[in-house]
N, C-alpha and C positions, 0 to 999 in steps of 0.2 A: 422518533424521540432520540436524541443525542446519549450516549452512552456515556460513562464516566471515564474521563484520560488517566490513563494510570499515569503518577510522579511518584519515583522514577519512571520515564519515558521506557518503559522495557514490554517487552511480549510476556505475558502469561498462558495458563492453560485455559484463559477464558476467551481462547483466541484460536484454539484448536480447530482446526476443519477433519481433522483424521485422517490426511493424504501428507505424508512423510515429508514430501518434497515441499509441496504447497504450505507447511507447516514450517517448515527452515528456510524458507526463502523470505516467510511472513514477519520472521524472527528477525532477519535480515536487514528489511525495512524500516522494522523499528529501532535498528542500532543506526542504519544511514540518516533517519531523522534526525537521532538523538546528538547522530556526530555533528548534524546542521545546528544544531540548537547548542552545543557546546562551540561550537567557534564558526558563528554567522557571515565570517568574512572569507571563508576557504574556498575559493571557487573550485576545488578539487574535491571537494566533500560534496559539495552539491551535485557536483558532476557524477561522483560515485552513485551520491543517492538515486539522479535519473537512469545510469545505466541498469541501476540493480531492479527498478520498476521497469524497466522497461523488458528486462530480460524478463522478469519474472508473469508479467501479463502476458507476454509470449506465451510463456509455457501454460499457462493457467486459462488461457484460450482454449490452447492447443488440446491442455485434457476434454473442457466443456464438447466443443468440437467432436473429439470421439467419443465422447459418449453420450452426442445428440442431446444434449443437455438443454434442455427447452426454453429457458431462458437466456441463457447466448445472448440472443439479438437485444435483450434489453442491460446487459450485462457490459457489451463491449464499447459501445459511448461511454460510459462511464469511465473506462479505462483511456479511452481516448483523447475527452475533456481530462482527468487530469494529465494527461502527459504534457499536453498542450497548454498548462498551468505552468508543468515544470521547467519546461523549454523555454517558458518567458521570464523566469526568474534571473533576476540577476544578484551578485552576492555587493555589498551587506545586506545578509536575510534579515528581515524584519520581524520583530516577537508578533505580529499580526502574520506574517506567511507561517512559519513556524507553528504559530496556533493552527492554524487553517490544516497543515500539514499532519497535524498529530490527530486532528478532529475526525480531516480526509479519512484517514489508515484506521484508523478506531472505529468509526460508522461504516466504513464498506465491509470490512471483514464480518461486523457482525451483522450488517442489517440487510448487505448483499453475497458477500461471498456464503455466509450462513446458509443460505438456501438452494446451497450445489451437495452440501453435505450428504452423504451416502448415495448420491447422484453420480457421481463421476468414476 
């Protein structure tokens, strides 16, 4: 079931995972959206926004990873298709990618990252 998008586009504590790093990189995210959604034309914001997913699934692997984290394998497609979204975009972002983009980030934190919690 689709969660509700916070407006303003911002990170809350209702987004916590309780791993420091994975919690400010999550914060992260939702500012490189929010930068896309304030000026849809910036090919350098977008650019930011894929580098910053892409660094930060690295690392968010990387923890599941060590600590055998069971669901992994169903975990990392997920991260995969959207890269693969992000890499096709081209800028002017559309208020439909944008939507799609803030929905993405809102439902995987809570309805897949959610279930690494106290796990990793």
């Amino acid at each position: 079931m689709p969660h509700p998008i916070p407006e303003p586009y911002d990170w809350d504590s209702s987004f916590e995972v309780f791993y420091a790093q994975l919690d400010e990189e999550h914060k992260g995210l939702f500012k490189g959206v929010f930068a896309c959604e304030k000026d849809p034309g910036n090919g350098d914001k977008l650019a930011d926004l894929a580098a910053k997913v892409k660094t930060h699934f690295e690392y968010e692997e990387g923890q599941m990873q060590k600590a055998n984290y069971g669901e992994f394998e169903a975990h990392k497609p997920l991260h995969t298709d959207f890269l693969k979204t992000l890499a096709g975009l081209k800028v002017p972002l559309s208020a439909d990618t944008i939507k799609y983009a803030k929905e993405w980030l809102v439902n995987h934190i809570k309805d897949t990252d959610f279930k690494y919690k106290g796990k990793l």
